[in-house]
C-alpha positions as CSV (number, residue, x, y, z in Angstrom):
1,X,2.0,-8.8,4.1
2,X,-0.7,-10.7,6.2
3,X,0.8,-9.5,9.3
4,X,0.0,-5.9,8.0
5,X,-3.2,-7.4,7.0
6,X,-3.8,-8.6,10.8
7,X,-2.9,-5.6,12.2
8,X,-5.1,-3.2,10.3
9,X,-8.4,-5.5,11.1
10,X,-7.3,-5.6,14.8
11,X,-6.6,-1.8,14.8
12,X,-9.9,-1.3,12.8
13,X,-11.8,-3.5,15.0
14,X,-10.8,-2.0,18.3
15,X,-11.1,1.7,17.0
16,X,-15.2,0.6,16.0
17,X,-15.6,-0.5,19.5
18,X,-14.2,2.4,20.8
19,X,-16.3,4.7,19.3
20,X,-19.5,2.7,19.0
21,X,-19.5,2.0,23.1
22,X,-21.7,4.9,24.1
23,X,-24.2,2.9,22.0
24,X,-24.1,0.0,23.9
25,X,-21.8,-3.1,24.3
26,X,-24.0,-5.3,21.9
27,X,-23.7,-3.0,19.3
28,X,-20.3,-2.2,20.0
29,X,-19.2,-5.9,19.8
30,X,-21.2,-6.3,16.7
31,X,-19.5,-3.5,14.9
32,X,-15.8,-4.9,14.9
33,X,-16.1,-7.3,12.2
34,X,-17.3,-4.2,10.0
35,X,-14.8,-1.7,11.2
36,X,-11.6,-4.4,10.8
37,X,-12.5,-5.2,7.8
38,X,-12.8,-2.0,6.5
39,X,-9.7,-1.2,7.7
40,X,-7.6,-4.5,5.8
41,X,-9.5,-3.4,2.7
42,X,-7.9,0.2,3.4
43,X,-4.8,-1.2,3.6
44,X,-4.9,-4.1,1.2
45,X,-5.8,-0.9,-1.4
46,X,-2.8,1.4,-0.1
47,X,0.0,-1.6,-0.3
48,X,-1.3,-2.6,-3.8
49,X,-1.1,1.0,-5.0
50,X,2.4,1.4,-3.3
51,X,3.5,-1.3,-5.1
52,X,2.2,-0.6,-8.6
53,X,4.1,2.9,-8.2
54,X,7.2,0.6,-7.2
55,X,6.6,-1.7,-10.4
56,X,5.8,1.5,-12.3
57,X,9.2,3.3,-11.2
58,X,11.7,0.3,-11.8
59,X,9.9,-0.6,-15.3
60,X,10.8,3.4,-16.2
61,X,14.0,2.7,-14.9
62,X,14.5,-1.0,-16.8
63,X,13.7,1.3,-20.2
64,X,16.2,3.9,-19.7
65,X,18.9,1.5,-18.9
66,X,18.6,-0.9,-21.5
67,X,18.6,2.1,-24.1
68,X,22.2,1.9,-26.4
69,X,23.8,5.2,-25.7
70,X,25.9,6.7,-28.7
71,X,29.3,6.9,-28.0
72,X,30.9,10.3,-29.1
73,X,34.4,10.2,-29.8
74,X,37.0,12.9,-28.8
75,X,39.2,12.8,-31.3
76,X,40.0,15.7,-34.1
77,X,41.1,14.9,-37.3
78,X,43.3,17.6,-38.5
C-alpha cells in the first residue's frame, strides 16, 4: 500500500515538473511537492473506495450464505 503511495507522489511529482518547466526551473522544482501530493491523495481516495466496494461485495455475500435455505422434499405420498 505505501509502495503505491510512493509511486503516485513520484509520478505526480515528475508530471508537475514536466509541465510547469516552460515557466521556469524554480517554479518548476517548487511545484512537485504540490503535484505528488495531489497525486497520493488521488490514489489514497481510489484504493479506499476499491476497497469499501470489496468490503461491501463480500458482506452481501456473507448475508446470502449464512441464510437457512428450506429443504424441499421429493417424496409423494400416495
Amino acid at each position: 500500500m505505501v509502495i503505491t503511495y510512493l509511486a503516485a507522489a513520484l509520478i505526480g511529482a515528475g508530471f508537475s515538473c514536466v509541465l510547469l518547466w516552460p515557466y521556469g526551473a524554480a517554479i518548476a522544482f517548487l511545484s512537485m511537492p504540490f503535484g505528488g501530493s495531489l497525486l497520493a491523495v488521488i490514489a489514497a481516495v481510489l484504493v479506499y473506495m476499491r476497497a469499501s466496494d470489496e468490503t461491501e461485495l463480500s458482506d452481501e455475500h456473507a448475508d446470502h450464505t449464512n441464510q437457512p435455505q428450506r429443504l424441499q422434499t421429493t417424496e409423494s405420498r400416495q
